[in-house]
C-alpha positions as CSV (number, residue, x, y, z in Angstrom):
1,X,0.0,0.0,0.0
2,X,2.9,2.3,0.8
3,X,4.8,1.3,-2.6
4,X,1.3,2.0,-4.4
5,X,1.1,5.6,-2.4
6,X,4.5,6.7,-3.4
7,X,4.4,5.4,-6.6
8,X,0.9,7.4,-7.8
9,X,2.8,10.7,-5.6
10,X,5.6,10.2,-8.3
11,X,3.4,10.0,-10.9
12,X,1.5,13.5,-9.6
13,X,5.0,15.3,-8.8
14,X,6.8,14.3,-12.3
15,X,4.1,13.6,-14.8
16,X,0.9,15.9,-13.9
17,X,0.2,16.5,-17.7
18,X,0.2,12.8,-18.0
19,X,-2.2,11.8,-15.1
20,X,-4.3,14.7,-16.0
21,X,-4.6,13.6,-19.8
22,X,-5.4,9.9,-18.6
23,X,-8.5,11.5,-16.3
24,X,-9.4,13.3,-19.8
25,X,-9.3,10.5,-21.7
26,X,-11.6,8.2,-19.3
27,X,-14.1,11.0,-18.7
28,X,-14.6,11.7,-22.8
29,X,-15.0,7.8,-23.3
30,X,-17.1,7.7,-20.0
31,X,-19.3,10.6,-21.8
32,X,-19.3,8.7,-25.2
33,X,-20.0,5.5,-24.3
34,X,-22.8,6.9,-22.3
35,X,-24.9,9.3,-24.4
36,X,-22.9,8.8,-28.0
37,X,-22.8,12.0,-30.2
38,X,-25.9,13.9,-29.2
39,X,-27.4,15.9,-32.4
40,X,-31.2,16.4,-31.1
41,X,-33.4,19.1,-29.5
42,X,-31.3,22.6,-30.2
43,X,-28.4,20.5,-32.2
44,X,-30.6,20.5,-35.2
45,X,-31.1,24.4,-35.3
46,X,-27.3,24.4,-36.3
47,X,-27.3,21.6,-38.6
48,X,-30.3,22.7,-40.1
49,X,-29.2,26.4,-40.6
50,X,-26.0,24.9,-42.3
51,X,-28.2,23.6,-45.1
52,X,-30.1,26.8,-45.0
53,X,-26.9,28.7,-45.6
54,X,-25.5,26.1,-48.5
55,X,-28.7,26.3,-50.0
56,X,-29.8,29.7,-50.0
57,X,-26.4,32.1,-49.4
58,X,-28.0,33.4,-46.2
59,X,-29.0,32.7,-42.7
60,X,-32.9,32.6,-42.3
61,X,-32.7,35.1,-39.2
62,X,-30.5,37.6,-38.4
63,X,-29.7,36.6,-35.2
64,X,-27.4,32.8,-36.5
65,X,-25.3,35.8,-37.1
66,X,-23.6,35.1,-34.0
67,X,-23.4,31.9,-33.9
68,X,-22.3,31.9,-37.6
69,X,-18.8,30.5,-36.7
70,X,-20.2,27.5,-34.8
71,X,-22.7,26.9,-38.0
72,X,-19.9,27.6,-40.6
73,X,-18.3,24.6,-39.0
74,X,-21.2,22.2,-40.1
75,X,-21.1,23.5,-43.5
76,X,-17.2,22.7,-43.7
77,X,-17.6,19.2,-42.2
78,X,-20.9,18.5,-43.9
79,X,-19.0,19.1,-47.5
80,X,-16.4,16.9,-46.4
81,X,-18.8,14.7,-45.6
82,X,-18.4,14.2,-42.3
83,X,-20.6,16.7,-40.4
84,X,-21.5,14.9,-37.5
85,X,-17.8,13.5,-36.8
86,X,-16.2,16.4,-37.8
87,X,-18.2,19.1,-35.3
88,X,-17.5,16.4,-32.2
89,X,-13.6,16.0,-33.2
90,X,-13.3,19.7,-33.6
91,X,-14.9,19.9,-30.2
92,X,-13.2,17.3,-28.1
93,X,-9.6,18.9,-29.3
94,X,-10.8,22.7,-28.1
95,X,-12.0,21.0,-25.2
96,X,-8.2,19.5,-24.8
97,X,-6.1,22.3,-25.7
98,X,-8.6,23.6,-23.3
99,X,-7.4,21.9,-20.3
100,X,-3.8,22.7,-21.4
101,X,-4.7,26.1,-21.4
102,X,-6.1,26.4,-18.2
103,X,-3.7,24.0,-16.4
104,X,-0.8,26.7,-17.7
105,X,-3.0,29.5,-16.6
106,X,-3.5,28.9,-13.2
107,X,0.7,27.3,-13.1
108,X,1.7,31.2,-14.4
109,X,-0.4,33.1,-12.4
110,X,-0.6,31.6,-9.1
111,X,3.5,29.7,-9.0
112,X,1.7,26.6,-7.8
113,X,2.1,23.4,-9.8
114,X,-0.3,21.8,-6.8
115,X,-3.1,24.9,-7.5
116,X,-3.1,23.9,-11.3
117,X,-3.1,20.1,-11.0
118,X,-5.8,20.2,-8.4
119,X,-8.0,23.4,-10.6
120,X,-7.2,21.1,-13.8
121,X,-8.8,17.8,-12.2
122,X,-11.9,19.4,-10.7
123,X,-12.2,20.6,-14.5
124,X,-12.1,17.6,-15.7
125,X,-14.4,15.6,-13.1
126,X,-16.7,18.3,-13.6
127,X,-19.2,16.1,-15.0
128,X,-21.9,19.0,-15.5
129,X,-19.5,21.0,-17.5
130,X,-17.7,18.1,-19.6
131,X,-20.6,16.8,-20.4
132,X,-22.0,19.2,-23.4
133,X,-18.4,17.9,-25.3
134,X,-21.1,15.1,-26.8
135,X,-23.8,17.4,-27.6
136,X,-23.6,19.7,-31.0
137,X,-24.5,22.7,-29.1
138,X,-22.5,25.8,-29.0
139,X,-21.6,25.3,-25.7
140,X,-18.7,23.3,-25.6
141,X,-16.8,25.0,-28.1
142,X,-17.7,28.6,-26.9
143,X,-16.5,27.2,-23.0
144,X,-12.9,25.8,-24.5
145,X,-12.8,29.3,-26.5
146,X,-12.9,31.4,-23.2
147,X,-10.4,29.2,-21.7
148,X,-7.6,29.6,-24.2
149,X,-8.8,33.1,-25.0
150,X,-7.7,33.3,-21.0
151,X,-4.3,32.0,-21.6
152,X,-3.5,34.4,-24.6
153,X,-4.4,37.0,-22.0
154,X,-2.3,36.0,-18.5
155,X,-1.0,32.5,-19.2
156,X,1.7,33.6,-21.4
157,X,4.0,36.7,-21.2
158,X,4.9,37.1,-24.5
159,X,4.6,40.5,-26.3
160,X,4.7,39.3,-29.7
161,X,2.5,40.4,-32.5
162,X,1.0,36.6,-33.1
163,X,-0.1,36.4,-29.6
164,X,-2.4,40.1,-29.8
165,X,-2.9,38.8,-33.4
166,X,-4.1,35.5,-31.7
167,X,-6.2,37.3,-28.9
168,X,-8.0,39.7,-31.5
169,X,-9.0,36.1,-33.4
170,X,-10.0,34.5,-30.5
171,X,-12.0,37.3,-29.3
172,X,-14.2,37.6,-32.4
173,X,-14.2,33.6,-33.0
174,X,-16.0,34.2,-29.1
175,X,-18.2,36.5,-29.9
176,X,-19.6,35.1,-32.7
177,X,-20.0,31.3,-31.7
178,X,-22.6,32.3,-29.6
179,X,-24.6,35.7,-28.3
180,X,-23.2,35.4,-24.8
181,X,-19.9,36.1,-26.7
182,X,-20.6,40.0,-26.3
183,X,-20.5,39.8,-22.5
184,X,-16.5,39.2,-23.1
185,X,-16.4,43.4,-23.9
186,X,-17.6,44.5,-20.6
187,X,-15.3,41.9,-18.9
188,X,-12.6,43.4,-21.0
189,X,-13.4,46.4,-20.8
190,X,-14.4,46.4,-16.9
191,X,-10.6,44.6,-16.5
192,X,-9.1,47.4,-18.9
193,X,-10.4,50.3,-16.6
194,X,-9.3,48.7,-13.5
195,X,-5.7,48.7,-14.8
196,X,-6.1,52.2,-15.8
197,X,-7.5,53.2,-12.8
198,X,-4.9,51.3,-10.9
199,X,-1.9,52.9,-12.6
200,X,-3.5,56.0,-12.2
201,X,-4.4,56.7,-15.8
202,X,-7.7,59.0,-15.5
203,X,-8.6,60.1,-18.8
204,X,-8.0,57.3,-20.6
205,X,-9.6,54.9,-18.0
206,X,-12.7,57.4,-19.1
207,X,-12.1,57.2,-22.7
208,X,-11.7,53.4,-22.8
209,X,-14.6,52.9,-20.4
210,X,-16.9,55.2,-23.1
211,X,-15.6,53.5,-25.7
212,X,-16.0,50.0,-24.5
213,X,-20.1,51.0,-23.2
214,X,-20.7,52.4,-26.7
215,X,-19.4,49.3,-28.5
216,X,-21.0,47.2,-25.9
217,X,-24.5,48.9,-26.0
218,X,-24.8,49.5,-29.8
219,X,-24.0,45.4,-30.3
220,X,-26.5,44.5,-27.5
221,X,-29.6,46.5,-29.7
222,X,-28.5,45.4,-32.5
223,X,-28.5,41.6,-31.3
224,X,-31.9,42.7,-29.4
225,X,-33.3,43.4,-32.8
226,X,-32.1,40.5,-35.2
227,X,-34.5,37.4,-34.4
228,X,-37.4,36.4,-32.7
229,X,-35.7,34.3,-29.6
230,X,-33.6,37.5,-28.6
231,X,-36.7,39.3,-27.7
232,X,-35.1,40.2,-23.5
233,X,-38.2,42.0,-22.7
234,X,-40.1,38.8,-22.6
235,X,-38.4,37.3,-19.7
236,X,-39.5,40.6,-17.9
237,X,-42.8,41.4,-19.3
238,X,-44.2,37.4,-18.6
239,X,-42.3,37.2,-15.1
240,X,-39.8,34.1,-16.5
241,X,-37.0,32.7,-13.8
242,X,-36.3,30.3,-16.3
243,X,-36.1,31.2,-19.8
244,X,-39.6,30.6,-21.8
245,X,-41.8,29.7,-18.0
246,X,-43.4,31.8,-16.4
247,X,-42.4,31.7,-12.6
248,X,-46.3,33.5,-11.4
249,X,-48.6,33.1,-14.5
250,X,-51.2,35.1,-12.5
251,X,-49.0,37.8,-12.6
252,X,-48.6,40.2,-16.2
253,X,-47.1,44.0,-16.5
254,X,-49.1,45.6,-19.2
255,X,-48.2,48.9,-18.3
256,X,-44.7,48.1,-20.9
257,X,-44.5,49.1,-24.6
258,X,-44.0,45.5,-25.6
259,X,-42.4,46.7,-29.0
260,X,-39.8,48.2,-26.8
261,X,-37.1,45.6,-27.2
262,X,-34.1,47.5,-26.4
263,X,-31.8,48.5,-23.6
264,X,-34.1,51.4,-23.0
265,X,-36.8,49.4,-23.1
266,X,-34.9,47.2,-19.7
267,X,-34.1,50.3,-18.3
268,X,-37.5,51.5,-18.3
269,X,-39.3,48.3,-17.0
270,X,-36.6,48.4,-14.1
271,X,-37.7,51.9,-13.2
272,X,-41.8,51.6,-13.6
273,X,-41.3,48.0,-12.0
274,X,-38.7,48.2,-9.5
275,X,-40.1,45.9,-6.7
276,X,-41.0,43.2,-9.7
277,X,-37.8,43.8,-11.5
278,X,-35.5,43.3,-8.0
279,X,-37.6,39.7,-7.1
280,X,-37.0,38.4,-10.2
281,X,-33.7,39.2,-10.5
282,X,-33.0,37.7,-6.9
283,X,-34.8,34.5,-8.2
284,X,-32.8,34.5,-11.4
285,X,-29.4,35.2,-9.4
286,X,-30.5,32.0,-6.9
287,X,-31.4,29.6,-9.8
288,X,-27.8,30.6,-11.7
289,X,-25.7,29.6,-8.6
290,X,-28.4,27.4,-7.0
291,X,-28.4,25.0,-10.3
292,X,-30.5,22.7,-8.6
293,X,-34.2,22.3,-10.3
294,X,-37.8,20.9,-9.3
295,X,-37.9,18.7,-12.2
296,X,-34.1,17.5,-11.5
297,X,-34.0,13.9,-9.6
298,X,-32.9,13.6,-6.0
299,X,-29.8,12.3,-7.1
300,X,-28.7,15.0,-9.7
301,X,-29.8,17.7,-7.4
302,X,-27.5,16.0,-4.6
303,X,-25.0,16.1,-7.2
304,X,-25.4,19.3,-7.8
305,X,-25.3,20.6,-4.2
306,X,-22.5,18.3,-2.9
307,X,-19.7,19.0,-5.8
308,X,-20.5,22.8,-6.2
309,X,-21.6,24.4,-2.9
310,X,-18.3,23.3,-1.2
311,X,-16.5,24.9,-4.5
312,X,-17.9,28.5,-4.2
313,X,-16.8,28.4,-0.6
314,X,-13.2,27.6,-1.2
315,X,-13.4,29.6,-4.4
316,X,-14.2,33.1,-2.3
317,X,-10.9,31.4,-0.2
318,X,-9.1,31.7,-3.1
319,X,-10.4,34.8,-5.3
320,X,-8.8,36.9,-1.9
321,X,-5.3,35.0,-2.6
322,X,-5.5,35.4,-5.8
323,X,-6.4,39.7,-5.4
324,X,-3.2,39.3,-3.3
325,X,-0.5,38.1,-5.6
326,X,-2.4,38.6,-9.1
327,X,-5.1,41.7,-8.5
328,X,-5.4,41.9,-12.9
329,X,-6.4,38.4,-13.2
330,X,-8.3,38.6,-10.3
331,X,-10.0,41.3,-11.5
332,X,-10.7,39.6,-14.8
333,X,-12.3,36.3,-13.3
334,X,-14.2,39.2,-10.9
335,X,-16.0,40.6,-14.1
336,X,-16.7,37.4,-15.4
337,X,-18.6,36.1,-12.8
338,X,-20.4,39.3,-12.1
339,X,-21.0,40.5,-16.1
340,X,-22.4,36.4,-16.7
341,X,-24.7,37.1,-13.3
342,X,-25.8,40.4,-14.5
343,X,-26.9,39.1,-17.9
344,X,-29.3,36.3,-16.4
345,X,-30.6,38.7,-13.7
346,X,-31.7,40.6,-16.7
347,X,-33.0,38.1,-18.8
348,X,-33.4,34.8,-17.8
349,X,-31.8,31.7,-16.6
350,X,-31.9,28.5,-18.7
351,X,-33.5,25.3,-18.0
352,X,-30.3,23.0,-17.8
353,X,-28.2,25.2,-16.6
354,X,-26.3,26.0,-19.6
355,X,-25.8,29.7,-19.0
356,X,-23.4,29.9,-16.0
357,X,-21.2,27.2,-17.8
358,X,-18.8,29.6,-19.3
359,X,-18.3,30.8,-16.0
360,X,-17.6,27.2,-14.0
361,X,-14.4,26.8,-15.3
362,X,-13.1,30.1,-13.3
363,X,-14.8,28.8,-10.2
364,X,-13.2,25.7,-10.3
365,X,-9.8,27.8,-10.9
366,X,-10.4,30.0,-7.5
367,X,-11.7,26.6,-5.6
368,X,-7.8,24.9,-6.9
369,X,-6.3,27.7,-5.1
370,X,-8.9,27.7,-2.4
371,X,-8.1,23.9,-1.4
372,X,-4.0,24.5,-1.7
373,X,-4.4,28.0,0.5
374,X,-6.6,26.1,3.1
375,X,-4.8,22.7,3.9
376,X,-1.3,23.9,2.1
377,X,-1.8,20.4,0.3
378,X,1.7,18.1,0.9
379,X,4.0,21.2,1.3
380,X,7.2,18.9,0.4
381,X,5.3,17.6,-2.9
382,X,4.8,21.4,-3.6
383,X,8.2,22.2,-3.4
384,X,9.4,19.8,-6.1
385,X,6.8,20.6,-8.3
386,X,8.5,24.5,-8.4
């Protein structure tokens, strides 16, 4: 038993990559075996606009607009001939470079080979995360896009053209994979003003926080405007916790222009319907970080409650360690959390939970640092990992 524990504590101290690629590997075949390549329910809204595209030259709403780059990959693998394959390959490698990505991250930012090992496992255990990899949703890809869009940004400190040249790609490849995308200017532009601020640069912390608003507002009404489904005033105007159902159906607000489908409009239902606006977004705020669900089973919902309540715990442990050594990226995961938050407390939350998984990855990061700050996990092993 001794031989066995010091032989899997070699393994952890002198291979990581390697034990965290095998835990990879059986959690993707675990997923496959399981469900197989899922392309039901919203896959076929993708795979169905493709042939719309190849068929017509355009998308039949505006609004596939952003999620054209997820859609332009069904048309590339569905010429090869391949669709189906192709899509799940592309997104089982972003999901891998993924994990390299974030494993590196977390290595550069916090020093701690220990933090990233344990932040890159819970990843990958994450069952509720890993688990849209099978499913030809947008999801999967836009998650793994955020995470190595993260490591262009503070996992590498290069200075190089190809890596802002890389960042500029991976920003617009995020934006339009799917409309959540445009939540990535505020968080950028939120970060951008706190280094400004912080090195005491005034006037162009205002000018780059106008400019980022303008950008940021202009895209939203725009979006707002382009299809049927991306009508935000519904959520408010029907009472909806969850996107689509009504959370008091004896309730309406007919007091609202319902052609007002705008930020102006959201600003003016907040202000008429303050009391209404504040419960519901309370409700919405609960069910994002609650996760759990009435129609979930007992044994999901345990699930649910046992691997991610005792994760937000030690990741508020470790967001204050990380404001300590690395306030920027601190600051970045910050305005994810809160601009991701803010969007559902506005809208809507989804029914499985799909919304806050862009998010869960940066949790899970702050929870890795948590767990190593908290129990200073085998303080030898950590010191040959350096």
């Amino acid at each position: 038993m001794q031989k066995n524990k010091q032989f899997i504590s070699w393994i952890i101290t002198t291979k990581p990559l390697l034990v965290l690629l095998a835990l990879w590997l059986t959690m993707q075949l675990i997923l496959l075996f399981s469900f197989g390549i899922v392309t039901t329910n919203e896959a076929t809204k993708y795979s169905g606009e493709a042939q719309q595209l190849l068929q017509t030259g355009h998308f039949s709403e505006l609004k596939y607009i952003f999620y054209s780059v997820y859609i332009l990959l069904h048309v590339l693998f569905y010429q090869l001939g391949f669709e189906t394959t192709g899509v799940y390959a592309i997104q089982l490698c972003l999901n891998l470079i993924g994990m390299f990505c974030f494993y590196k991250t977390i290595l550069r930012k916090t020093g701690s080979n220990i933090s990233a090992f344990i932040g890159t496992a819970l990843l990958i255990i994450c069952y509720s995360w890993q688990y849209w990899t099978v499913y030809l949703y947008t999801e999967s890809i836009f998650c793994s896009l955020i995470l190595i869009f993260s490591y262009l940004l503070f996992g590498i400190a290069s200075t190089s053209f190809k890596r802002y040249a890389g960042i500029v790609l991976l920003l617009l490849l995020i934006m339009f994979s799917r409309p959540t995308g445009m939540y990535t200017l505020p968080v950028l532009g939120l970060t951008g003003l706190f280094v400004l601020i912080k090195a005491r640069k005034w006037w162009l912390a205002a000018l780059f926080s106008v400019a980022s608003l303008v950008v940021f507002i202009l895209l939203v009404n725009f979006a707002m405007q382009s299809g049927s489904s991306f009508d935000f005033m519904k959520p408010l105007l029907e009472h909806n916790v969850l996107c689509y159902i009504p959370y008091n159906s004896s309730e309406t607000v007919s007091n609202m222009p319902v052609a007002e489908n705008n930020l102006l409009g959201i600003w003016h239902f907040i202000v008429q319907n303050p009391g209404t606006f504040f419960q519901l977004a309370c409700l919405k705020a609960l069910s994002f970080w609650g996760m759990t669900r009435t129609y979930y089973s007992t044994l999901h919902n345990a699930w649910l409650i046992g691997f991610f309540y005792p994760l937000y715990f030690f990741a508020g442990i470790g967001l204050r360690s990380l404001f300590k050594t690395a306030a920027v990226f601190a600051g970045y995961i910050s305005c994810l959390l809160i601009v991701f938050t803010l969007s559902v407390m506005l809208t809507c939350d989804d029914w499985n939970n799909r919304f806050n998984m862009p998010i869960i990855p940066f949790v899970v990061l702050l929870s890795g640092i948590g767990l190593y700050t908290t129990f200073k996990i085998r303080p030898g092993l950590h010191k040959k990992l350096q």
